[in-house]
C-alpha positions as CSV (number, residue, x, y, z in Angstrom):
1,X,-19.8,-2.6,-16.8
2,X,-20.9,-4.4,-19.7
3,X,-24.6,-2.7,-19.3
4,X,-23.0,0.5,-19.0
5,X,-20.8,-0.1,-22.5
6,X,-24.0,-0.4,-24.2
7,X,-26.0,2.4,-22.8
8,X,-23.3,5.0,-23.7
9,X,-25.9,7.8,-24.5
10,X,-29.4,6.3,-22.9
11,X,-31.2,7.5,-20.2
12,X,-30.3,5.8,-17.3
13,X,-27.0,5.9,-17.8
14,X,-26.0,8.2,-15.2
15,X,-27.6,5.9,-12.6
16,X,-25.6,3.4,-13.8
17,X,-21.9,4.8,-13.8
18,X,-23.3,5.5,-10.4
19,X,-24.5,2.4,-8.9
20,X,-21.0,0.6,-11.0
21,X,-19.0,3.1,-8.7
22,X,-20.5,2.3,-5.4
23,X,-20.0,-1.4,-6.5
24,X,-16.6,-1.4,-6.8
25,X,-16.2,0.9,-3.7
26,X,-18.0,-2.3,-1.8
27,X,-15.9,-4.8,-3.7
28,X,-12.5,-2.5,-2.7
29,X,-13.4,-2.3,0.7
30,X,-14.3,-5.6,1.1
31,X,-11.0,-7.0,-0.4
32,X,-9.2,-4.2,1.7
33,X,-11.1,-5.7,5.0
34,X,-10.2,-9.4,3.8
35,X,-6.2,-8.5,3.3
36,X,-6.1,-6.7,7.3
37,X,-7.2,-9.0,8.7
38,X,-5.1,-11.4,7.7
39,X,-2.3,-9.1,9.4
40,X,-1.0,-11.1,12.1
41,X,2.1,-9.6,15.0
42,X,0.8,-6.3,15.2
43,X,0.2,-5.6,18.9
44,X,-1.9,-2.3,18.6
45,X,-5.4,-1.6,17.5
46,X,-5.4,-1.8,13.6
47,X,-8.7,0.1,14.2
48,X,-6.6,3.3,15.8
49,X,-5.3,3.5,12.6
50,X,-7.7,5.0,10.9
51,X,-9.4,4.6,7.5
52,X,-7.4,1.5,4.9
53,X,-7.1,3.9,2.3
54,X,-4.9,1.2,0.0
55,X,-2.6,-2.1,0.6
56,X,-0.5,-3.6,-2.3
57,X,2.7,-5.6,-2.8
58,X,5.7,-4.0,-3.4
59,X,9.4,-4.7,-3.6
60,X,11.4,-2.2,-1.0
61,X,14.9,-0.9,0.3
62,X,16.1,0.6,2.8
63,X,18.4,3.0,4.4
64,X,19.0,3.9,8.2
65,X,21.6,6.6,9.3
66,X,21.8,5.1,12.4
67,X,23.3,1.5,12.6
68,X,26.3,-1.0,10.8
69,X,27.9,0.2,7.8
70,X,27.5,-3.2,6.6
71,X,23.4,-3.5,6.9
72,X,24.0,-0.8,5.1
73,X,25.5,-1.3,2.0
74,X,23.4,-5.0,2.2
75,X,20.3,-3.1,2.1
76,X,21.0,-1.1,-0.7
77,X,20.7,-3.9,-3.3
78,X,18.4,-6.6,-2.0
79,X,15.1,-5.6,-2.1
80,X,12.5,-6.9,0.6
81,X,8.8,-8.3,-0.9
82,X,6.1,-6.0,1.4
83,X,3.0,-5.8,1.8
84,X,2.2,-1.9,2.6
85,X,-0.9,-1.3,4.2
86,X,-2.0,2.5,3.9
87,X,-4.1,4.0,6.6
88,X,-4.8,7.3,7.3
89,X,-2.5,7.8,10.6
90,X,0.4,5.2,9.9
91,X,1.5,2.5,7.0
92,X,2.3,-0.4,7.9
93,X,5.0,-2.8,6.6
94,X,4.2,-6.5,6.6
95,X,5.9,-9.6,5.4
96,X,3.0,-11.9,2.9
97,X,3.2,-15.8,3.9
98,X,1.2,-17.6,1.9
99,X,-0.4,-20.5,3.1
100,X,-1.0,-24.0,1.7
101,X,-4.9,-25.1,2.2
102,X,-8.1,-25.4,-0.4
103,X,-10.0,-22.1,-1.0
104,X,-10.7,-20.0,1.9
105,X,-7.8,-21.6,3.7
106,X,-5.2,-20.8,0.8
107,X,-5.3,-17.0,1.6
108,X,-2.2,-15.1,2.1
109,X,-1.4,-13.6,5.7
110,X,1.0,-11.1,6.4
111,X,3.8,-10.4,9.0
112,X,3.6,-7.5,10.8
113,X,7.4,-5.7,10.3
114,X,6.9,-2.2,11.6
115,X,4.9,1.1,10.7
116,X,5.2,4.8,10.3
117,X,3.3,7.1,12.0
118,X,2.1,9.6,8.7
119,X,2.8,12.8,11.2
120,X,6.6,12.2,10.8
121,X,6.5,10.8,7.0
122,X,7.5,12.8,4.2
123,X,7.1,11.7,0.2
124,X,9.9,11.7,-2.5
125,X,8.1,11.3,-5.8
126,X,10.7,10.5,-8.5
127,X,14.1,8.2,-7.6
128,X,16.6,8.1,-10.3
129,X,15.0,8.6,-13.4
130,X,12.3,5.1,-12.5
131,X,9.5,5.7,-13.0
132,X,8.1,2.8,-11.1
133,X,10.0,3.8,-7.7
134,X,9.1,6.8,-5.0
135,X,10.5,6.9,-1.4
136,X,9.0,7.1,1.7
137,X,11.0,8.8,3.8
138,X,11.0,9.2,8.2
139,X,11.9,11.4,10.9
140,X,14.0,13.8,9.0
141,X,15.4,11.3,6.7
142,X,16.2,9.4,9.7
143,X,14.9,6.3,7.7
144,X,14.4,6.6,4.0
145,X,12.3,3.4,2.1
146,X,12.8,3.3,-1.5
147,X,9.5,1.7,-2.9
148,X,8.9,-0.2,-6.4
149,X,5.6,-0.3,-7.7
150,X,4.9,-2.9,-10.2
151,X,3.7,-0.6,-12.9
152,X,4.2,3.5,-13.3
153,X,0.3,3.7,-12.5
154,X,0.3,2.2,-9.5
155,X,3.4,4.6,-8.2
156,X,1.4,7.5,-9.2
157,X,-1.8,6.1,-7.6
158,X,0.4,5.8,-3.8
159,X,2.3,8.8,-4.3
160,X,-1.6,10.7,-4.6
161,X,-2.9,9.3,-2.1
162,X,0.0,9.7,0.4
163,X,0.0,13.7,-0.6
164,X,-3.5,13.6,0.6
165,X,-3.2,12.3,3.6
166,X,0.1,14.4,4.5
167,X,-1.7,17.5,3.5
């Protein structure tokens, strides 16, 4: 990056942009590889899923037709901390536990929750005027997860590549 700031209009500077791209594709699918798996509880083949096409924190709500009117109204105003995993045929939901340890031992894992297949997911963009939040939504609004993203960037980055893979 640095090299690349000072070679704005050299030659070479083409080859650069391009071998800083394919670096941080490594570095982003290397940190993606690191976070699954760390996923623990999940009894299927993460491999089945398809490509990781992203994973991030984020805080979430929910609402389920079916079930107590109570749940219900609880869910509404406590969000849940998750850890979405985005892969190409589902998205998973997990819990992040982080562990005590020294270096390699101190990384986070994550709780398997549940997951949503992407063939029965469908994508609201914009929820109530924030611009931070988007909902995910499941078997005809069956289930509907209202998602936070910590900044307006990161919302726009999911909700692009969720379109993608639903199209």
């Amino acid at each position: 990056q640095e090299m690349l700031k000072y070679s704005k209009n050299c030659e070479g500077a083409e080859d650069l942009q391009e071998a800083l791209t394919s670096i941080l594709g490594i570095l982003k699918a290397v940190n993606d590889s690191m976070h699954q798996i760390a996923i623990t509880g999940y009894d299927g083949n993460l491999n089945e899923l398809g490509k990781l096409l992203m994973q991030g924190s984020f805080s979430v709500w929910t609402d389920h037709k079916k079930g107590h009117a109570k749940v219900k109204d609880l869910a509404r105003f406590k969000p849940m901390q998750r850890h979405l995993f985005l892969h190409e045929k589902a998205v998973l939901f997990c819990k992040k536990r982080e562990e005590n340890g020294e270096g390699y031992e101190k990384a986070p894992s994550y709780s398997y929750k549940h997951s949503l297949n992407m063939a029965a997911v469908g994508i609201t963009e914009n929820v109530k005027g924030d611009a931070k939040k988007f909902e995910i939504w499941y078997n005809a609004r069956e289930e509907v997860y209202i998602i936070q993203a910590p900044t307006p960037e990161v919302k726009a980055t999911w909700v692009n590549e969720i379109r993608k893979v639903l199209t």
